[in-house]
TIPANU-639630 format. One line per 2 residues: number of its first residue (from 1); for each residue x, y, z of N, C-alpha, C. Coordinates in steps of 0.02 Angstrom, whole numbers. Atoms other than C-alpha are relative to their C-alpha. Layout:
N
NUM = X:Y:Z:X:Y:Z:X:Y:Z | ...
***
This chain:
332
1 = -50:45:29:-5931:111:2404:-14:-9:-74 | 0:-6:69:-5899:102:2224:0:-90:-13
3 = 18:68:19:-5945:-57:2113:76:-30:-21 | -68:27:28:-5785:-171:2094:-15:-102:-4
5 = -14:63:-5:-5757:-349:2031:32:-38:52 | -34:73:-69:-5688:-519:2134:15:-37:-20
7 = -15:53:25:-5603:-622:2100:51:-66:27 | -17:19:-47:-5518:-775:2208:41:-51:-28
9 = -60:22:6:-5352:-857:2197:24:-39:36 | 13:84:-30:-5303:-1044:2226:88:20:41
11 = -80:9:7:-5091:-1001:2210:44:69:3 | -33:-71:15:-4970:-848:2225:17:-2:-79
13 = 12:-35:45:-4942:-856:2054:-40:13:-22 | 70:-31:21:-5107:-830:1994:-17:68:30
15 = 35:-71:-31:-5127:-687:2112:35:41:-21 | -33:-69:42:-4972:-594:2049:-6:0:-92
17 = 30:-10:50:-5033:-654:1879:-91:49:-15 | 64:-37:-1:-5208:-573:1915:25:84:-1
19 = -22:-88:6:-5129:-398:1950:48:36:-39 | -34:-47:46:-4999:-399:1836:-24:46:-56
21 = -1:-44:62:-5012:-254:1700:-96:20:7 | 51:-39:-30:-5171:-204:1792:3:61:49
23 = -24:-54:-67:-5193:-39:1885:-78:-9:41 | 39:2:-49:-5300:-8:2033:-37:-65:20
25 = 28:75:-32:-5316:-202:2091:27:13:59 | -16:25:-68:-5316:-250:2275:17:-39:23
27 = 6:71:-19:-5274:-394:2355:-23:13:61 | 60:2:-83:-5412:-439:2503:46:-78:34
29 = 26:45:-50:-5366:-534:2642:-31:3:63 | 53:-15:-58:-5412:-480:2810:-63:42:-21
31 = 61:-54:23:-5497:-332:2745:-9:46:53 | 13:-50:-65:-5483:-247:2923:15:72:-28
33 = -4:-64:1:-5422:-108:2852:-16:53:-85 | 27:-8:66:-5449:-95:2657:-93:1:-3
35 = 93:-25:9:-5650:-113:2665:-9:50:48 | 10:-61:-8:-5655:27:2781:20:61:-25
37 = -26:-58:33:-5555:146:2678:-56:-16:-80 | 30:10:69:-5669:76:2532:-68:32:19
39 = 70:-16:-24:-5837:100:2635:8:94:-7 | -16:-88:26:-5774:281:2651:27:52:-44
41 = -3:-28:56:-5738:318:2482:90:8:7 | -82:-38:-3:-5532:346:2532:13:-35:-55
43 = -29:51:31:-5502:201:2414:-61:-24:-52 | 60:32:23:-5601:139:2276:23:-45:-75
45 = -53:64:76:-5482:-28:2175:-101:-10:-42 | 49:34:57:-5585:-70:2013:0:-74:18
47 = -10:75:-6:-5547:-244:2068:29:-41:85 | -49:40:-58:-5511:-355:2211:18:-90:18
49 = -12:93:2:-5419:-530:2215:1:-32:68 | -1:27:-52:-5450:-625:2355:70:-52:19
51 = -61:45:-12:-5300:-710:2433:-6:-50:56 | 7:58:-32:-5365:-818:2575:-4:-64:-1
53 = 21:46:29:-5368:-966:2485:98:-24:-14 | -50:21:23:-5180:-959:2470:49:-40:55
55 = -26:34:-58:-5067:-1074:2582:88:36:5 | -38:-63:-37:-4973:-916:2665:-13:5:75
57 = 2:-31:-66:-4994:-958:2847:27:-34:45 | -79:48:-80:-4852:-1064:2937:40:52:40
59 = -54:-29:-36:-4764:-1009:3047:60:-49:40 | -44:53:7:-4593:-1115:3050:52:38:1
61 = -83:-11:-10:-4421:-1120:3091:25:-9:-71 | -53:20:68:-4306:-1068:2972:78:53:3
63 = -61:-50:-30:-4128:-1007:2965:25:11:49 | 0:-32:-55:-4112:-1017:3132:-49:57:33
65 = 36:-37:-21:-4243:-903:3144:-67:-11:0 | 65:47:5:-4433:-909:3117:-15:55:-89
67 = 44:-13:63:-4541:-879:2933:-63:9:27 | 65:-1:-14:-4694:-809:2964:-37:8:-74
69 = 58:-21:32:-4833:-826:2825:-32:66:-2 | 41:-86:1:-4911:-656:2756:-73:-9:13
71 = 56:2:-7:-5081:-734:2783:2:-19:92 | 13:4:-54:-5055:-778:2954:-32:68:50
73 = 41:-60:-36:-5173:-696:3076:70:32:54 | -35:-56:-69:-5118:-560:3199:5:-49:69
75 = 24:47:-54:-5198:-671:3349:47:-62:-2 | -23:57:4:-5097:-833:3297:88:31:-10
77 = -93:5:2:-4924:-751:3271:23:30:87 | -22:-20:-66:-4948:-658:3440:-1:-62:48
79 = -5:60:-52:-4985:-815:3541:40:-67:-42 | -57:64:26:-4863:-932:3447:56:4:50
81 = -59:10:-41:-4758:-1009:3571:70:24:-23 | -82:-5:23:-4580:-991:3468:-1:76:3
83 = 4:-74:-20:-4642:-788:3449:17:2:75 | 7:-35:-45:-4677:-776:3623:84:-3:29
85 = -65:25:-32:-4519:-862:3687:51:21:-37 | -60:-26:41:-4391:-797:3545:0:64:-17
87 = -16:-89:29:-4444:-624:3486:-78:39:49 | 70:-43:-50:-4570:-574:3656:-15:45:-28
89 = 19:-71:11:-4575:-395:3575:-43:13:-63 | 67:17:49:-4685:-453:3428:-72:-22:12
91 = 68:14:-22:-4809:-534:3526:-17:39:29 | 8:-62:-37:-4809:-391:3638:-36:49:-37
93 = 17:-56:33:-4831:-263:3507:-58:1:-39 | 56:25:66:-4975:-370:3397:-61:5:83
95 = 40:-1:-48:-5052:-373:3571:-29:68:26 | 13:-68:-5:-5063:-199:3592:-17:35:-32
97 = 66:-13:57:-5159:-169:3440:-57:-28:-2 | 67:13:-3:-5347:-157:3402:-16:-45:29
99 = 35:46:-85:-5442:-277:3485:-26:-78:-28 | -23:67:33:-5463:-470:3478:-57:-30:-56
101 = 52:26:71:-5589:-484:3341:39:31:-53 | -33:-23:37:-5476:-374:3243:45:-43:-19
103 = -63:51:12:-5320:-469:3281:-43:-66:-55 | -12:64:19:-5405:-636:3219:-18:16:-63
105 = 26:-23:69:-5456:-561:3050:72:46:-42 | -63:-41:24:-5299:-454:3012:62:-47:-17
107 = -55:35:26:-5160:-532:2926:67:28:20 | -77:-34:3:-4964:-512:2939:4:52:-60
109 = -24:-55:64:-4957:-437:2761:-47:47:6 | 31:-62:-12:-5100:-323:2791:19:34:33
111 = -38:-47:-51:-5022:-255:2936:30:45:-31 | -56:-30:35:-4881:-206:2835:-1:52:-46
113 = 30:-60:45:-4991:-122:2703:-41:43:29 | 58:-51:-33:-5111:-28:2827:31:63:-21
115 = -8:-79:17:-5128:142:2791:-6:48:54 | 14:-45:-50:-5120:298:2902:-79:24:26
117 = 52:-27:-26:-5256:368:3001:-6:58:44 | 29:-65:16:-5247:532:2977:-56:26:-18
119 = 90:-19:30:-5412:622:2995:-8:37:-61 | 24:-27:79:-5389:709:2839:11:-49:-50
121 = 11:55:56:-5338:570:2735:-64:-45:10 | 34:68:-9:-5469:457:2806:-73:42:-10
123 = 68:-38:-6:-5613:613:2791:12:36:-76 | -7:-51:73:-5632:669:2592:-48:38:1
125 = 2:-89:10:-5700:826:2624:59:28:-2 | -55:-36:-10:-5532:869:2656:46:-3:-60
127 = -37:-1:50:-5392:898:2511:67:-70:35 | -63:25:-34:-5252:766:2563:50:-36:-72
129 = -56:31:64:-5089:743:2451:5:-84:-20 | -14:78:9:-5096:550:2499:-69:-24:-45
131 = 62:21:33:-5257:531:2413:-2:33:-78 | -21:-43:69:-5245:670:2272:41:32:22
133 = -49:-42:-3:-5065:709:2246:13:70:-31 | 12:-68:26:-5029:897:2225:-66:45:38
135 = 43:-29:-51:-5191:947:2332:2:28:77 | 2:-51:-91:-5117:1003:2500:8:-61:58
137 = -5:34:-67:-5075:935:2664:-50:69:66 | 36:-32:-65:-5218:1006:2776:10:0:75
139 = -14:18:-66:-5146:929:2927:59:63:27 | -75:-56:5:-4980:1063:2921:-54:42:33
141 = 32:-60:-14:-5091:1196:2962:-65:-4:55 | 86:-2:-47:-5246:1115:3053:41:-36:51
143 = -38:44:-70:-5235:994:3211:38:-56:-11 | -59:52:8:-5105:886:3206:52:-8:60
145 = -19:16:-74:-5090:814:3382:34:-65:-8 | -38:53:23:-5070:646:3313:59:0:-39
147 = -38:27:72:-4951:669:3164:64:4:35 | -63:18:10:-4763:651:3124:48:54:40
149 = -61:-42:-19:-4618:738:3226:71:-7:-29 | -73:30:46:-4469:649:3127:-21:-31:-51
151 = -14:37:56:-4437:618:2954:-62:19:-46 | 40:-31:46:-4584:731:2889:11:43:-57
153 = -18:-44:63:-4610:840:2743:-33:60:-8 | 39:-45:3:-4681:984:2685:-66:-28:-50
155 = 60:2:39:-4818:884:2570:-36:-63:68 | 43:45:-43:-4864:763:2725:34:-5:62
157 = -32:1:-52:-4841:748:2909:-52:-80:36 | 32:52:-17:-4944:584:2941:46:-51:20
159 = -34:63:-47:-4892:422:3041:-29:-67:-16 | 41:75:27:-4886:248:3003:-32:-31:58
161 = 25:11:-41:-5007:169:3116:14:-75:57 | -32:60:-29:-4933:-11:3164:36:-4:42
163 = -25:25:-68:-4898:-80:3310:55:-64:-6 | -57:83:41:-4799:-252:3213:57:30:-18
165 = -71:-35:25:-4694:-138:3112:43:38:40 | -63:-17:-60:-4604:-64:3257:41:-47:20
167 = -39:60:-29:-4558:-234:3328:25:-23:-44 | -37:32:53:-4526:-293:3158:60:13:-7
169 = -66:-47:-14:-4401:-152:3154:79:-7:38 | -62:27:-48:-4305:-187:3303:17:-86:-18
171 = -28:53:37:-4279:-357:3237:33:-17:-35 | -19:2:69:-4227:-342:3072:-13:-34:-64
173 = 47:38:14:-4355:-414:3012:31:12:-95 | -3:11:73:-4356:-473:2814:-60:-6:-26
175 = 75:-5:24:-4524:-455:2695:34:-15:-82 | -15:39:49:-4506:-590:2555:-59:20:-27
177 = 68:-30:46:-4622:-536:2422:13:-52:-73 | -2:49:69:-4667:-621:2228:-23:42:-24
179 = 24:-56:72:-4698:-527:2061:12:-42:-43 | 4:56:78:-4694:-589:1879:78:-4:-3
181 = -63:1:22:-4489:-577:1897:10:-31:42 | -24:53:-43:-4489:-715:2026:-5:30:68
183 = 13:-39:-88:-4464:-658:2230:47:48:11 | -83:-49:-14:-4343:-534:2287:-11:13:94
185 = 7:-25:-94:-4318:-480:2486:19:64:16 | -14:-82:-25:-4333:-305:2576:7:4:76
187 = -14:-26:-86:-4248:-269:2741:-78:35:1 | 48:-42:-5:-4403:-208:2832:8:68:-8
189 = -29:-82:-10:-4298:-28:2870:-7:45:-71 | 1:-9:53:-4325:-31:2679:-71:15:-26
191 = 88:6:6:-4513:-63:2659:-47:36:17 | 25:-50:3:-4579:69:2706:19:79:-15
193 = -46:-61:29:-4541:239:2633:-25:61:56 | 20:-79:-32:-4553:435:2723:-36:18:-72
195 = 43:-28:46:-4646:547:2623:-5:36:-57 | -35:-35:48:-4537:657:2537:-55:35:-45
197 = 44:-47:62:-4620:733:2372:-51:-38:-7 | 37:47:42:-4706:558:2342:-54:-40:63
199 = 11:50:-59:-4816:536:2520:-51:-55:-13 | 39:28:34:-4954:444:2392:32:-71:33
201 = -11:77:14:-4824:290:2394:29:-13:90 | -1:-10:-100:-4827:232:2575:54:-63:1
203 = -53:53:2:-4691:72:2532:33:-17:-67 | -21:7:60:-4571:8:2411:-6:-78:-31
205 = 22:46:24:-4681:-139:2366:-21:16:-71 | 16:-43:39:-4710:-130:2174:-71:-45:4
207 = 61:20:0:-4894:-160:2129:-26:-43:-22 | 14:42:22:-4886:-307:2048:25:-57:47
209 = -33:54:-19:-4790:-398:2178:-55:-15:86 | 10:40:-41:-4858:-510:2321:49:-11:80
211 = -32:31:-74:-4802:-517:2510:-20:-86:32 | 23:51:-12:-4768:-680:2533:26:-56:69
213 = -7:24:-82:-4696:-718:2732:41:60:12 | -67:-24:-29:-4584:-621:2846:52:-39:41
215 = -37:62:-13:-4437:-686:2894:39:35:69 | 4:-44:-65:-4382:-658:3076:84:-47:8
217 = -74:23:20:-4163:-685:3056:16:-4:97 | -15:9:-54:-4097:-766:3221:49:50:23
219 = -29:-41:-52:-4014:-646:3342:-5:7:65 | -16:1:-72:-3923:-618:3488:-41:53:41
221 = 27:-43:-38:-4027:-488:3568:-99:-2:0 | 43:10:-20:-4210:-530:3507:-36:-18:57
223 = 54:37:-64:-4261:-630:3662:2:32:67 | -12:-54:-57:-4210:-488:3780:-30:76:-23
225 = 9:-61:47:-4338:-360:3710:-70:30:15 | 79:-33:-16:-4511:-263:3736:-22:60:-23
227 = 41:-49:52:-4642:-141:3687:-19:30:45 | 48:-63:-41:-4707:18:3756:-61:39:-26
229 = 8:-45:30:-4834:105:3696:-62:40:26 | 42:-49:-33:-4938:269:3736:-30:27:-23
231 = 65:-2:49:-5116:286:3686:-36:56:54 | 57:-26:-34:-5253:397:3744:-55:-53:42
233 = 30:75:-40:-5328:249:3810:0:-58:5 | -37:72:-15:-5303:82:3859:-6:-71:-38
235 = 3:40:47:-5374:-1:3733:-20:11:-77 | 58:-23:73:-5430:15:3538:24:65:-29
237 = -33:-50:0:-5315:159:3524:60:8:-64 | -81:-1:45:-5161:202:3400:42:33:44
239 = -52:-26:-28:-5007:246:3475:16:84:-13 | -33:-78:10:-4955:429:3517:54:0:-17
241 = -70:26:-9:-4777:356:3562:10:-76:-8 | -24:47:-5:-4721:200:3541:77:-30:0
243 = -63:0:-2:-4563:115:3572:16:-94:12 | -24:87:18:-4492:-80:3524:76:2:34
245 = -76:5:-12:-4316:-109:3604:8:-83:4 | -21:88:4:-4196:-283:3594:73:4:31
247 = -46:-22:-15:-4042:-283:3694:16:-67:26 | -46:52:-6:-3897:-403:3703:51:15:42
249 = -55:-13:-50:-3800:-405:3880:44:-45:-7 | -40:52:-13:-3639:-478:3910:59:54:53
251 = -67:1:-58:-3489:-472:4053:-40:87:18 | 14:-81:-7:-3600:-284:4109:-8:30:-57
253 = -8:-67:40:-3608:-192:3957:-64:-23:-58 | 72:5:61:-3743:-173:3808:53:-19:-56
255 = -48:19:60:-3656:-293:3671:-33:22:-75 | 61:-34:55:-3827:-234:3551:-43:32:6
257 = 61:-41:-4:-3945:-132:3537:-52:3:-55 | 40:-23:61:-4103:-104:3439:-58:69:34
259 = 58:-68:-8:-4231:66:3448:-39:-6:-53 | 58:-26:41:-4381:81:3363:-37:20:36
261 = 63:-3:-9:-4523:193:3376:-57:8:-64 | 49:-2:47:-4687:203:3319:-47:74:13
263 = 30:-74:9:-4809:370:3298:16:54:10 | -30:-65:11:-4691:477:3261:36:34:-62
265 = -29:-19:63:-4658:469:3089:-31:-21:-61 | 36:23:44:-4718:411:2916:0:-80:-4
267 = -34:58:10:-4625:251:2928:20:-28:85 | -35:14:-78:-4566:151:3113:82:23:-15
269 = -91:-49:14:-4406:252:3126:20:-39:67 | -56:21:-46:-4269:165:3199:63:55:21
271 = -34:-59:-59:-4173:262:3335:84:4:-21 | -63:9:-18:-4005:242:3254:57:14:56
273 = -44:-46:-37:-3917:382:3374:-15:-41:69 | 12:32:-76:-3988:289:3525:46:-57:-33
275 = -39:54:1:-3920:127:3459:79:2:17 | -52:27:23:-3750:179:3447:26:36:64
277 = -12:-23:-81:-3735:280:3630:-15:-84:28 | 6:65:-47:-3789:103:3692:48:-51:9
279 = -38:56:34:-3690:-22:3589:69:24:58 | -49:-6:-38:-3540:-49:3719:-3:43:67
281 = -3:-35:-52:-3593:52:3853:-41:-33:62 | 26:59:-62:-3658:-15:4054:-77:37:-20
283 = 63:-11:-13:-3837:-46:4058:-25:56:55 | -4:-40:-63:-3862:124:4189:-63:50:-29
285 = 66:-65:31:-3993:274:4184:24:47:-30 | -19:-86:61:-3857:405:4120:7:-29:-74
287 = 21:1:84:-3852:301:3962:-43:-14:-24 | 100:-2:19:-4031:261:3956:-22:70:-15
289 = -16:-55:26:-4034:452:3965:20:20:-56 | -41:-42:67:-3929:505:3847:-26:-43:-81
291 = 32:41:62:-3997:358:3726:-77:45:-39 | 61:-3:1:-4182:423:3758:16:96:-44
293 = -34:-70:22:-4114:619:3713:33:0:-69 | -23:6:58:-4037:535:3554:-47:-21:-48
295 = 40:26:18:-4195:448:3517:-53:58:-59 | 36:-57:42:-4275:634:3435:26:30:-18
297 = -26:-40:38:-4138:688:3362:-13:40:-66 | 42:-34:54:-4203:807:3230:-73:8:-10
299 = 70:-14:0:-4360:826:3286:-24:50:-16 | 50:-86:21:-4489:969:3212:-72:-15:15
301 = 54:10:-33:-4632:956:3302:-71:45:-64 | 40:-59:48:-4797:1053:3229:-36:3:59
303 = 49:-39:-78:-4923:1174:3331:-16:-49:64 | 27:37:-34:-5010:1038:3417:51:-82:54
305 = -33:62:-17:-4890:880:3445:70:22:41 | -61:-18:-47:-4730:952:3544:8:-45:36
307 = 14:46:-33:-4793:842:3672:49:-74:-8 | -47:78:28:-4721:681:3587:68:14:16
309 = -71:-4:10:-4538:730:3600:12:-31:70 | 7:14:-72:-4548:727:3784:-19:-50:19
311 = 10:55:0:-4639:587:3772:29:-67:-12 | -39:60:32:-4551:464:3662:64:25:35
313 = -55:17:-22:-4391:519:3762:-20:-34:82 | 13:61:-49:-4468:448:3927:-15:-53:-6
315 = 21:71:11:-4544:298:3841:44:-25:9 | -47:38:17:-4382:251:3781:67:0:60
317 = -24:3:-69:-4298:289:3955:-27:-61:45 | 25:29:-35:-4404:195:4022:-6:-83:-14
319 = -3:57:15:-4431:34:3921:66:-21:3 | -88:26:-4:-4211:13:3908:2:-13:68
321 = -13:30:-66:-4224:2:4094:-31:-61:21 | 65:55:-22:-4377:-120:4107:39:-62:-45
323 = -50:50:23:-4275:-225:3971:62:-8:27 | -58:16:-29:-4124:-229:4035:-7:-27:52
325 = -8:50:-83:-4179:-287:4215:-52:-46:-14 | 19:45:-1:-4289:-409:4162:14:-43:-22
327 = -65:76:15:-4211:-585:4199:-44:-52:-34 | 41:50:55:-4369:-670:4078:55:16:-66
329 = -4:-29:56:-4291:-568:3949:-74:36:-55 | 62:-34:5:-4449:-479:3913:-34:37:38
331 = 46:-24:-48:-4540:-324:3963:-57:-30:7 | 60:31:-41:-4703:-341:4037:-41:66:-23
***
């Protein structure tokens, strides 16, 4: 680990005053996932501002909906009663990541910024574009069981690793942020970028600005919603497949729909083509079918990962049925 300053912050402005018109600053709060990319050289900020100190962690009704704090832990947004009972498929999905010493140390806004874990980005022996751009995507050519089937590139095929940002997804979740030009708001579907030419920039947060809650907009279909997801093992795992759904019945028929998955792309890719076979059609298995078959539309698999296609179309077969017949309104 390389030598870097500290420095610790009472107020959000001070913290987006600390990084403005600075390059390579951090902001620490959990640290679950930034000091291990630091310990292993992936990352090495000249600086890091501490943000625990800032009062970023309510979680409150608002809008009809709820505000979650960017400092709030993982552990406290998954077992928050109004989560569990209004948007089940958040607590679900925070629950089905790393493990509960993690959760209580990991923040909402860290989540959001975690980085992939790709063995070549995360191993510098290897050349990786996300680290030094212009150096190669080693994964294209080597094993790449884990990586991206939709929405890859030719300079990166890596996957965002979050288990939140899927559910966020199917929500429609909002990520209120602060910079020196006051706050501005980013649909989540926005907040994270694919990889295109530029897979270095993994969101369209700029670097001076501050995540400062997410905002969870009341809807008719959140509280009828759940998470799937399929790991190599049962716990402590990243998702191969993952899959968030939110579905709004009325008089028989699907009045909404939401699709997201997760480890199959750079970003949680929402299923548009499934959404829109659903929207108006009877809750049944031939349109769970035909949803789950719409769900990989444009898929390009690489040597190793094929697997996933097949996969994420049974997940998502499978969770639309488990939501739909469950009269909690929540899978299980």
């Amino acid at each position: 680990m390389n030598p870097f300053t500290y420095t610790r912050v009472s107020n959000p402005s001070d913290a987006v005053h600390q990084v403005t018109g600075k390059s390579d600053v951090k902001f620490l709060a959990g640290g679950t996932n930034l000091i291990d990319l630091m310990k292993m050289n992936v990352q090495s900020p000249a600086e890091l501002v501490d943000i625990n100190s800032l009062a970023l962690k309510r979680i409150e009704n608002f809008g009809g909906g709820l505000r979650i704090g960017a400092l709030a832990s993982n552990s406290e947004v998954a077992t928050n009663l109004m989560v569990q009972q209004r948007f089940p498929v958040l607590s679900q999905a925070i629950l089905a990541g790393a493990s509960p010493q993690l959760r209580n140390m990991a923040t909402v806004g860290g989540n959001l910024m975690q980085r992939t874990r790709c063995y070549y980005f995360m191993d510098t022996a290897f050349p990786c574009n996300k680290r030094v751009p212009g150096s190669g995507c080693p994964a294209i050519p080597g094993y790449n069981r884990i990586h991206a089937i939709l929405g890859a590139s030719d300079k990166c095929i890596a996957t965002h690793p979050s288990d939140m940002c899927v559910a966020l997804n199917a929500l429609d979740a909002v990520v209120r942020v602060m910079g020196p030009n006051g706050e501005r708001s980013i649909s989540i579907g926005d907040f994270h970028r694919l990889p295109g030419d530029t897979p270095e920039v993994d969101t369209n947060l700029h670097p001076d600005e501050l995540i400062v809650s997410v905002d969870l907009p009341q809807s008719p279909f959140a509280q009828r919603s759940g998470y799937l997801k399929v790991r190599d093992r049962a716990q402590y795992a990243f998702a191969l497949v993952s899959v968030a759904v939110a579905l709004e019945l009325r008089n028989g028929r699907i009045e909404t729909a939401r699709v997201a998955l997760g480890g199959v792309a750079h970003k949680p890719w929402r299923a548009m083509a499934s959404e829109k076979i659903l929207t108006g059609a009877k809750p049944d298995e031939k349109t769970f079918r035909a949803a789950a078959e719409a769900s990989v539309t444009g898929a390009a698999p690489q040597k190793y990962n094929s697997f996933k296609i097949e996969l994420a179309k049974r997940a998502v077969s499978r969770l639309l049925d488990q939501v739909a017949n469950e009269t909690s309104g929540g899978a299980k």
